[in-house]
MARTOR-50587 format. One record per residue (C-alpha): residue number from 1; residue in one letter; x, y, z. Coordinates in Angstrom, 3 decimals, padded with zeros to 6 digits, m for minus. Each point is the difference from the previous one (the first is absolute). Example, Ala and Ser with C-alpha at 12.3 -4.5 7.8 and 13.67 -1.06 7.14 Angstrom:
BEGIN
seq, type, xx, yy, zz
1, A, 012.300, m004.500, 007.800
2, S, 001.370, 003.440, m000.660
END
This chain:
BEGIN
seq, type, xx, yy, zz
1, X, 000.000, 000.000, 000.000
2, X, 001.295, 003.235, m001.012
3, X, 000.431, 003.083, 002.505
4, X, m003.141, 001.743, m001.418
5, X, m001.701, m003.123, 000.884
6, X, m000.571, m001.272, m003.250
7, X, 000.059, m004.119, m000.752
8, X, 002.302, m001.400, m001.686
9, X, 000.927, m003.583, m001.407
10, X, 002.337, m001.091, 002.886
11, X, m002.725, 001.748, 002.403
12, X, m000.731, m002.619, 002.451
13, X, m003.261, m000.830, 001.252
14, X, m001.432, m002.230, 002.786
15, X, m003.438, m001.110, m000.588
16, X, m001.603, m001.645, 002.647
17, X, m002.867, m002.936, m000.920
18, X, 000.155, m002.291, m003.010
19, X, m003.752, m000.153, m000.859
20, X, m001.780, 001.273, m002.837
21, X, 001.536, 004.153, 000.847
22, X, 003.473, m001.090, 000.581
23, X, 000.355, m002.535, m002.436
24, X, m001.176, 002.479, m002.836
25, X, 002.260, 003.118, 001.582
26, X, 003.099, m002.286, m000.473
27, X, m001.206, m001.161, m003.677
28, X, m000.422, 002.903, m001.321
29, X, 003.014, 002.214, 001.989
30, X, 002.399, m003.038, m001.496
31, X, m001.152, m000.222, m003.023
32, X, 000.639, 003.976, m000.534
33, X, 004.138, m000.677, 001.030
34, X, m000.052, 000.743, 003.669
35, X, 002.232, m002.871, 001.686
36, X, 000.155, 000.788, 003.362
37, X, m003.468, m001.738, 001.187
38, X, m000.588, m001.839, 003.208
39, X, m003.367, m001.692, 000.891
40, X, m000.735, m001.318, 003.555
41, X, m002.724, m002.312, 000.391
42, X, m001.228, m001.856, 003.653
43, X, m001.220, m002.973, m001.579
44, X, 002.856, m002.431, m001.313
45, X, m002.348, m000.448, m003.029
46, X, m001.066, 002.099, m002.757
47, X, m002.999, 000.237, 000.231
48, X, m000.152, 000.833, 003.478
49, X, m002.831, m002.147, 001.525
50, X, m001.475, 003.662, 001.622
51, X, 000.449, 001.530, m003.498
52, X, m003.302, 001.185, m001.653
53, X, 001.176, m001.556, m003.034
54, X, 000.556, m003.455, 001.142
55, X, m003.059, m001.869, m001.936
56, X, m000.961, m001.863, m002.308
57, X, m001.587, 002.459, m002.182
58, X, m000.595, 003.553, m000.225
59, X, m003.198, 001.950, m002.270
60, X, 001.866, 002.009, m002.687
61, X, m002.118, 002.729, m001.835
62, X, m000.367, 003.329, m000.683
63, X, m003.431, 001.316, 000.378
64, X, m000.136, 002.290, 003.115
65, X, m002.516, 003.250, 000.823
66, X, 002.972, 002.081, 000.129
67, X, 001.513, 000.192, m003.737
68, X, 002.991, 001.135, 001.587
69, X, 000.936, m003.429, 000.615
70, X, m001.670, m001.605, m002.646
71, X, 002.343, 001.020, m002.181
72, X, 002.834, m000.898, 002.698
73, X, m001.311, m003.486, m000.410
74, X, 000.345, m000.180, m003.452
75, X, 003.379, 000.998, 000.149
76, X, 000.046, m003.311, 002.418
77, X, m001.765, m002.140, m002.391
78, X, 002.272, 000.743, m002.620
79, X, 003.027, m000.968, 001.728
80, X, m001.906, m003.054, 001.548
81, X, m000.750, m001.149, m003.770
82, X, 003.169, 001.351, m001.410
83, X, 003.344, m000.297, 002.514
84, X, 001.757, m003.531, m000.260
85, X, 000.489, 000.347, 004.175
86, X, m003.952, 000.378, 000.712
87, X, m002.252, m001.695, m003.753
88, X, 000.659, m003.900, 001.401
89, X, m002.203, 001.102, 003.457
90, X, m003.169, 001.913, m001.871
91, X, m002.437, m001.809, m001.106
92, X, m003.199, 002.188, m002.233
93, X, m002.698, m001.983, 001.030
94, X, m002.463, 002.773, 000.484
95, X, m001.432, 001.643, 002.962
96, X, m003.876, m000.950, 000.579
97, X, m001.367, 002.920, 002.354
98, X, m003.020, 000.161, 001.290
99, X, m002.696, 001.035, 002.219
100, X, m002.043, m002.804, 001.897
101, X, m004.254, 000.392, 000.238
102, X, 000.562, 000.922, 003.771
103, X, 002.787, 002.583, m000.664
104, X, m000.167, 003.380, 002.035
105, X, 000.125, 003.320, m002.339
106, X, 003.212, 000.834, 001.036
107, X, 001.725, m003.501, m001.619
108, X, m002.383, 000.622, m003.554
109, X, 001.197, 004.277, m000.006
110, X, 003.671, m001.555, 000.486
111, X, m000.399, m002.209, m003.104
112, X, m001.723, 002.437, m002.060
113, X, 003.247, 001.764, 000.889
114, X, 002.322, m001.943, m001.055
115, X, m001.568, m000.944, m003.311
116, X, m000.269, 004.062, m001.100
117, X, 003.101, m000.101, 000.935
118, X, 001.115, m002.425, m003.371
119, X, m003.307, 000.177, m001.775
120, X, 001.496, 002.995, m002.618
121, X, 003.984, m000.393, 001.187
122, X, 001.484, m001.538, m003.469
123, X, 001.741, m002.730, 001.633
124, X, m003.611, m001.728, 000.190
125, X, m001.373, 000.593, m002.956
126, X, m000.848, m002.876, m002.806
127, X, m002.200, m002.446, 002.153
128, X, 002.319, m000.202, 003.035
129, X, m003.004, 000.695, 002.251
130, X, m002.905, m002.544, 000.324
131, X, m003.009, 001.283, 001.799
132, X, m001.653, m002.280, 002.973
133, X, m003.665, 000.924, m000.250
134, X, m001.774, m003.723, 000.928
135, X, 001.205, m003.309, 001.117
136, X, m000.087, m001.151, m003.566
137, X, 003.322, 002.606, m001.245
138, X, 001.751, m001.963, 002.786
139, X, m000.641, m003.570, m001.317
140, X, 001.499, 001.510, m003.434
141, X, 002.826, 001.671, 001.659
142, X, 001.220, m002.254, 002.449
143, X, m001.873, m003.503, m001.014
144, X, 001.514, m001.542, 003.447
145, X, m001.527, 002.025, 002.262
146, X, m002.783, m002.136, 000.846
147, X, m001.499, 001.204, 002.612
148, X, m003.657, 002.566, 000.400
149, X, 001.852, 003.251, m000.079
150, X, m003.657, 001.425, m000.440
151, X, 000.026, 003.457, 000.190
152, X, 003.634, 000.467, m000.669
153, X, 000.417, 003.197, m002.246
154, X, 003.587, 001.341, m001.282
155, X, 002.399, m000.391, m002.845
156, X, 003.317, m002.200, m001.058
157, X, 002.932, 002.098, m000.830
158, X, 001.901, m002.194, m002.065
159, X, 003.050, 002.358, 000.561
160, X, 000.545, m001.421, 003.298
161, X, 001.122, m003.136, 002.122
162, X, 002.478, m001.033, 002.455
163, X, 003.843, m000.606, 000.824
164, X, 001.838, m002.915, 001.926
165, X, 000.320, 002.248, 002.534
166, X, 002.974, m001.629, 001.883
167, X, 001.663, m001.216, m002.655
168, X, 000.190, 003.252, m001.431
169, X, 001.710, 001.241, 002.895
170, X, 002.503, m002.507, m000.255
171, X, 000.540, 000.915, m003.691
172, X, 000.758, 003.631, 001.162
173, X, 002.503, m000.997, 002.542
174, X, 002.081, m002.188, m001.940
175, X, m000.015, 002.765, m002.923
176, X, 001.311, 002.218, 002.769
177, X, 002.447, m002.156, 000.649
178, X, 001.468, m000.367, m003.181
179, X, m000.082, 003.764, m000.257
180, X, 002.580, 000.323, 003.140
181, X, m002.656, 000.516, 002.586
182, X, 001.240, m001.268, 003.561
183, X, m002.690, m001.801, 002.340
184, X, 000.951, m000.443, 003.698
185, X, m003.541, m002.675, 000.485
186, X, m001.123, m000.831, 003.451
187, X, 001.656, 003.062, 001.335
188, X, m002.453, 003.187, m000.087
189, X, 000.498, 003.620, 001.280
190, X, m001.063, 000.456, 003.737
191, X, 001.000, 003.695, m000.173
192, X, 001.299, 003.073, m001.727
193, X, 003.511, 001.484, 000.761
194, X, 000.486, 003.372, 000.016
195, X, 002.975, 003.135, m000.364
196, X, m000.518, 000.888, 002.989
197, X, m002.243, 000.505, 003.171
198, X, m002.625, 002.029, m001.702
199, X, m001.057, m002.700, m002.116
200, X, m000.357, 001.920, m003.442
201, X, 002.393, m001.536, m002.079
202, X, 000.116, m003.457, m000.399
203, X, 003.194, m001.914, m001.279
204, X, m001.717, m003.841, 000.316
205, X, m001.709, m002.504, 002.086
206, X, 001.173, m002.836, 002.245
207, X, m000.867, m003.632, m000.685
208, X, m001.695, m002.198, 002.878
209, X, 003.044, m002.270, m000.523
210, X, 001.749, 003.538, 001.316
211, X, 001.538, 000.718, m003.327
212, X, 000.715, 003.893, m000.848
213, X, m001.373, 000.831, m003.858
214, X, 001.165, 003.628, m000.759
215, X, m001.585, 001.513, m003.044
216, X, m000.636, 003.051, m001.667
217, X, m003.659, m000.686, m000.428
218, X, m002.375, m002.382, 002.259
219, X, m002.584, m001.267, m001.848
220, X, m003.053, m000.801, 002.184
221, X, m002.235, m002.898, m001.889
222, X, m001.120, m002.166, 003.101
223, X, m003.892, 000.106, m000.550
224, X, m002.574, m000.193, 002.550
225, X, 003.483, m000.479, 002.437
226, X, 001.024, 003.650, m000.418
227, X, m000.793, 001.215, 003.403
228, X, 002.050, m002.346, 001.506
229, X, 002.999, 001.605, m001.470
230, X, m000.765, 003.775, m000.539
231, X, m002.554, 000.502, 003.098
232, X, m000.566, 003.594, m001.037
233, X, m002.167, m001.070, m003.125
234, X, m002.870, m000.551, 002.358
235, X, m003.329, m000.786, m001.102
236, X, 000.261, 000.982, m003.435
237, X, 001.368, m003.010, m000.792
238, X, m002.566, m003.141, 001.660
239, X, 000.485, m003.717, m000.199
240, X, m003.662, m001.317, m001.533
241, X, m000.473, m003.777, m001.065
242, X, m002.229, m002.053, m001.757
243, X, m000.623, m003.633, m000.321
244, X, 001.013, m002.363, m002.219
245, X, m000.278, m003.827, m000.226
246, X, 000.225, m002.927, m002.737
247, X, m001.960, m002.681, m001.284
248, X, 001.812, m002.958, m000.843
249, X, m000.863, m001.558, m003.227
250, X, 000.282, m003.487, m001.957
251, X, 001.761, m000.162, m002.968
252, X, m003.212, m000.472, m002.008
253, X, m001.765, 003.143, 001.647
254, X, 002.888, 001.962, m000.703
255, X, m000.043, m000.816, m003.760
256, X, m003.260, 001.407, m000.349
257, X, 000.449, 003.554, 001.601
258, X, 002.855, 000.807, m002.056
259, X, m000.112, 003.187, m001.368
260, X, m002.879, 000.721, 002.082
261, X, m000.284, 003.734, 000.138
262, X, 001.276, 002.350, 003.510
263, X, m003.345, m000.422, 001.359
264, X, m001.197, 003.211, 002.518
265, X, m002.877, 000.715, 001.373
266, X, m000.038, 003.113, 001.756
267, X, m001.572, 000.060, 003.341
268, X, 001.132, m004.271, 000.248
269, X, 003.572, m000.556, m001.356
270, X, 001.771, m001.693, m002.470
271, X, 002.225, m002.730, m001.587
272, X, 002.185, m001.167, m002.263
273, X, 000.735, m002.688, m002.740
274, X, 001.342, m003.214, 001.832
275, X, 003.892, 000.175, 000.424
276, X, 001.263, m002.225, m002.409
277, X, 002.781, m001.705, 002.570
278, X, m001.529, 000.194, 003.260
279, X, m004.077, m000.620, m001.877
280, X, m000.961, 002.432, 002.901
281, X, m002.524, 002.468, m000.540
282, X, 000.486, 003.536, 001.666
283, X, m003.343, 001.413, 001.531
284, X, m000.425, 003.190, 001.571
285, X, m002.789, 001.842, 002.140
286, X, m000.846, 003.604, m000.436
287, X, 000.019, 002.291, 002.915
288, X, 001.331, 002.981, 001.741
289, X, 003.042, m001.790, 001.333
290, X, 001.320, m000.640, 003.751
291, X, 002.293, 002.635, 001.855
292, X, 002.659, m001.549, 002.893
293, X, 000.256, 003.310, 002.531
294, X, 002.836, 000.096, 002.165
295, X, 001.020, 002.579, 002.171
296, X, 003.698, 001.613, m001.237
297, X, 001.809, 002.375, 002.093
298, X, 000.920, 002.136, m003.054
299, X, m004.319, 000.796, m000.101
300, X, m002.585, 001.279, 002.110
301, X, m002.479, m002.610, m001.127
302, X, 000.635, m003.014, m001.280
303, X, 001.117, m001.168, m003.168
304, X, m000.742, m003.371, m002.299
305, X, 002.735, m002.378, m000.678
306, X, 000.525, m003.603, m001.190
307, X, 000.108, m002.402, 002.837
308, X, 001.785, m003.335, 000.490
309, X, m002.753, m002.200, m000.710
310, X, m002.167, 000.503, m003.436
311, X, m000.609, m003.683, m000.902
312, X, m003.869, m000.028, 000.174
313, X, m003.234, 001.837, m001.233
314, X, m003.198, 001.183, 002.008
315, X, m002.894, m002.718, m000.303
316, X, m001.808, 003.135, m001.936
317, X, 002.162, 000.178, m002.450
318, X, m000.175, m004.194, m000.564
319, X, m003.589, 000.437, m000.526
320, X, 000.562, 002.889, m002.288
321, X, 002.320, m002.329, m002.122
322, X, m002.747, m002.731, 000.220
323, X, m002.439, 002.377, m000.910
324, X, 002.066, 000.881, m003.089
325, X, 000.686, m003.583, m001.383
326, X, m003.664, m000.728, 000.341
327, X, m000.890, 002.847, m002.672
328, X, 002.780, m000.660, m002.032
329, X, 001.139, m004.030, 000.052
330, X, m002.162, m001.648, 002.687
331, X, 001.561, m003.310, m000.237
332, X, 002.755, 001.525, 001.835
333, X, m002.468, 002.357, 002.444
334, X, 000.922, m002.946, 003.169
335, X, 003.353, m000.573, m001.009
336, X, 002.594, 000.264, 003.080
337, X, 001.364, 003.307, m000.493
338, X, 004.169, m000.471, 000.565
339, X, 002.942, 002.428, 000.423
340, X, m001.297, 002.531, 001.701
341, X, 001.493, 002.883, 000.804
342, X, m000.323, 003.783, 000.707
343, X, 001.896, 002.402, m002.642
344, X, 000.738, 003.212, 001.370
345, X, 000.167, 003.118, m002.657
346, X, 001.364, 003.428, 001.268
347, X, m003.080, 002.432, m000.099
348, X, m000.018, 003.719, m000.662
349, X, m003.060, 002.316, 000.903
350, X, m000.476, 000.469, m003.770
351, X, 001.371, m003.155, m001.316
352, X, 002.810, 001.878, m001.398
353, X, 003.404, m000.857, m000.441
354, X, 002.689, 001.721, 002.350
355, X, 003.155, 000.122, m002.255
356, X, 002.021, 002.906, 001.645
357, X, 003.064, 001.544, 002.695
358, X, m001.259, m000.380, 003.357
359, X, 000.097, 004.188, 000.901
360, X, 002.186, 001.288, 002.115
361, X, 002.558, m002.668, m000.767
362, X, 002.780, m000.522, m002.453
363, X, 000.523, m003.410, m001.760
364, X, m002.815, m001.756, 000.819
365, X, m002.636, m001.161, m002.436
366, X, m003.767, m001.747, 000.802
367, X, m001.531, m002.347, m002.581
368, X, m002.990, m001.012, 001.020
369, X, m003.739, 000.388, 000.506
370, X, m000.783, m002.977, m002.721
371, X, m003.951, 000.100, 001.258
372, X, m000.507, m003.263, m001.992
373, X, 000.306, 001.169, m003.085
374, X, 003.560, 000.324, m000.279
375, X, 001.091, m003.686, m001.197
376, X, m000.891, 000.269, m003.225
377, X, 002.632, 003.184, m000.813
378, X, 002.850, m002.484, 000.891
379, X, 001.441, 000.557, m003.517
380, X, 000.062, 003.868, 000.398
381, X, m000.525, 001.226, 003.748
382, X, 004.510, m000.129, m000.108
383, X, m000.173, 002.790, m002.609
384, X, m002.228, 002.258, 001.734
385, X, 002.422, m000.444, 003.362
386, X, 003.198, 000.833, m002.007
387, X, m001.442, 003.211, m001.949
388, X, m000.709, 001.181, 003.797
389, X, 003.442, m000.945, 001.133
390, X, 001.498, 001.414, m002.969
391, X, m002.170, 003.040, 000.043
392, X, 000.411, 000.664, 003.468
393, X, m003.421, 000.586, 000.800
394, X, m003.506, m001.529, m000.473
395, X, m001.827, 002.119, m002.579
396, X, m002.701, m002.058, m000.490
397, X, m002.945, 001.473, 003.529
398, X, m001.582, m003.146, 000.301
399, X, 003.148, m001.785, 000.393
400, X, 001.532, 002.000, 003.059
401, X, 000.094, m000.589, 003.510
402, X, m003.333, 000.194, 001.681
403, X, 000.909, 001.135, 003.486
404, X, m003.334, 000.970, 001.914
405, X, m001.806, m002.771, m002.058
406, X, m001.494, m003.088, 001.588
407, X, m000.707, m002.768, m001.835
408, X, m003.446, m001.933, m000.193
409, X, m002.334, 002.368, m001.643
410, X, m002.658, m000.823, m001.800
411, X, 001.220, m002.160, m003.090
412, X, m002.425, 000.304, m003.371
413, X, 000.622, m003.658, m001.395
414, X, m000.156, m001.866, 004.002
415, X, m002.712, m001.116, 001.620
416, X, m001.219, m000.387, 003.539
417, X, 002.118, 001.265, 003.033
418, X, 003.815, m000.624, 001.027
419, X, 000.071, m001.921, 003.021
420, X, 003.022, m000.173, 002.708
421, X, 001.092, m003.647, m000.078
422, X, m000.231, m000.106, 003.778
423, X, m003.832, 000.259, m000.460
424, X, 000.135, m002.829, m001.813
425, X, m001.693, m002.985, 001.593
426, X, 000.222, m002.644, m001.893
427, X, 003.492, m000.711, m002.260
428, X, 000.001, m002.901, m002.218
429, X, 003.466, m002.000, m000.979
430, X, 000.437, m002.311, m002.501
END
């Protein structure tokens, strides 16, 4: 880094958290020739079992009620279709979204939403999008959905579908690597160091294994974890999880959803096309999400983190699932639901992005504030961090820190209430 503050290729840079952030930062800052780039990581695996990312699939698509990132997603999509690193993990199946017969107004507005938001955009034109007006444009669309589905009103974006979520990940990291990037795994960053006593300029982060990284920059990318690290974010940054499980399928039941469509309904979930190794099915319930608040001595009131111990789902959100299958493939509606698990996304207030300098300080960088819509920009989110780095500012309002904010507003496209999960009675494992 120059004395005028300025980046420069042997600038080097500490990013702490390999998940879908930090992996893209390090892509895209190696790929442009800087060679100085250390990534710690707590988890001895990539990816991290706590990561957001770690899944077996992912939606990808573009349609949003904000065109702002519509056309972000694009961007995405092209480099999902397009980049040797990212094409083997997308799959265009098509995204089926809909609205059930018992929907609330607020799930059918958020779908007429999103479809304005494509219905004119170029990208869609040409008979991408199917309309969903009766049970019988479904039995076209999607033959093996087999279930009543009456009522169920929407489109299928045929622009659309999902990534190997994980495997994707691990696809980034090794292209890292073989662009120079160093990975200390199983070691992450318990604190910031700093010049001096005042704690404005930081020069690097210790390890938990005690190990001193000095760095020009710090890169912050540790998801819903962030508060752990850099207290003074507060509450604009909130741990929020939803449930997901798996239905384990025969070889034979597999074969026939192939290529089903990303099936969503709005106010009850979704899933995805059987995963062709593991023949499990991903199904998830809609909802507000669930909070974990803990008291930190760096805030007045408490703030939401990720605790130890995420391996289950509320009995709600089973029935939910159940509730889903038995519209859509009711063969599988009583199905033991398996790997369950709570994954925790970093909410903002506005389900913005925070890509910016923490104020006040010097050399220290926040990525964060994915909001669940975040995975997706994996291919792109890295280029966006560097233009900030380089540029030495965030230019972009919706992208800067959000001090005063607290997350857990009102969300357009969620339904029902967030819930704390130690108001949860009844947690189901499997």
């Amino acid at each position: 880094m120059t004395d005028t503050g300025k980046m420069t290729p042997d600038s080097s840079i500490l990013i702490a958290g390999a998940g879908t952030f930090g992996l893209s930062t390090a892509y895209h800052l190696a790929k442009a020739g800087y060679k100085n780039i250390t990534v710690l990581e707590k988890s001895p695996t990539i990816p991290s079992p706590l990561s957001a990312g770690n899944d077996l699939n992912k939606i990808l698509r573009a349609e949003y009620e904000d065109p702002f990132y519509t056309n972000l997603a694009l961007q995405a999509m092209r480099e999902w279709k397009h980049n040797p690193v990212f094409a083997p993990y997308y799959h265009e199946t098509g995204y089926l979204l809909c609205t059930s017969a018992a929907a609330p107004e607020k799930s059918k507005r958020s779908l007429a939403k999103s479809l304005s938001s494509i219905s004119s955009h170029p990208a869609w034109q040409g008979g991408v999008i199917h309309p969903v007006n009766e049970r019988d444009d479904i039995r076209t669309l999607a033959p093996a959905l087999d279930g009543p589905m009456h009522g169920w009103t929407g489109y299928l974006n045929k622009l659309a579908g999902y990534a190997h979520a994980a495997d994707a990940l691990r696809a980034t990291h090794a292209a890292c690597r073989a662009l120079g990037v160093t990975f200390h795994l199983g070691d992450g960053v318990m604190e910031l160091l700093y010049k001096d006593h005042t704690n404005n300029v930081c020069i690097g982060a210790r390890a938990a294994s005690g190990a001193v990284h000095t760095a020009d920059v710090v890169v912050l990318a540790l998801g819903a974890a962030l508060g752990t690290v850099l207290g003074l974010v507060g509450r604009q940054i909130t741990a929020r999880a939803w449930s997901v499980g798996h239905v384990q399928l025969s070889e034979e039941e597999a074969g026939r959803l192939k290529g089903i469509p990303v099936t969503y309904a709005r106010d009850l979930g979704f899933f995805f096309e059987p995963d062709e190794k593991t023949r499990l099915l991903k199904v998830c319930p809609a909802g507000a999400g669930y909070t974990n608040f803990v008291k930190n001595d760096s805030e007045a009131s408490p703030v939401s983190v990720p605790p130890e111990d995420s391996g289950w789902i509320p009995a709600s959100d089973e029935a939910t699932i159940r509730k889903l299958l038995g519209e859509t493939l009711p063969a599988l509606a009583d199905r033991p639901i398996v790997d369950k698990k709570l994954c925790w996304c970093a909410d903002t207030a506005d389900t913005e992005y925070i890509i910016d300098f923490v104020p006040g300080k010097t050399g220290v960088m926040v990525v964060s504030g994915d909001s669940g819509h975040a995975y997706k920009m994996l291919p792109v989110v890295g280029s966006w961090v560097k233009d900030v780095l380089e540029g030495g500012s965030q230019d972009i309002p919706r992208w800067r820190w959000k001090a005063g904010q607290d997350a857990g507003g009102d969300v357009s496209w969620r339904v029902g209430e967030s819930v704390d999960i130690k108001d949860v009675q009844d947690k189901v494992r499997g």
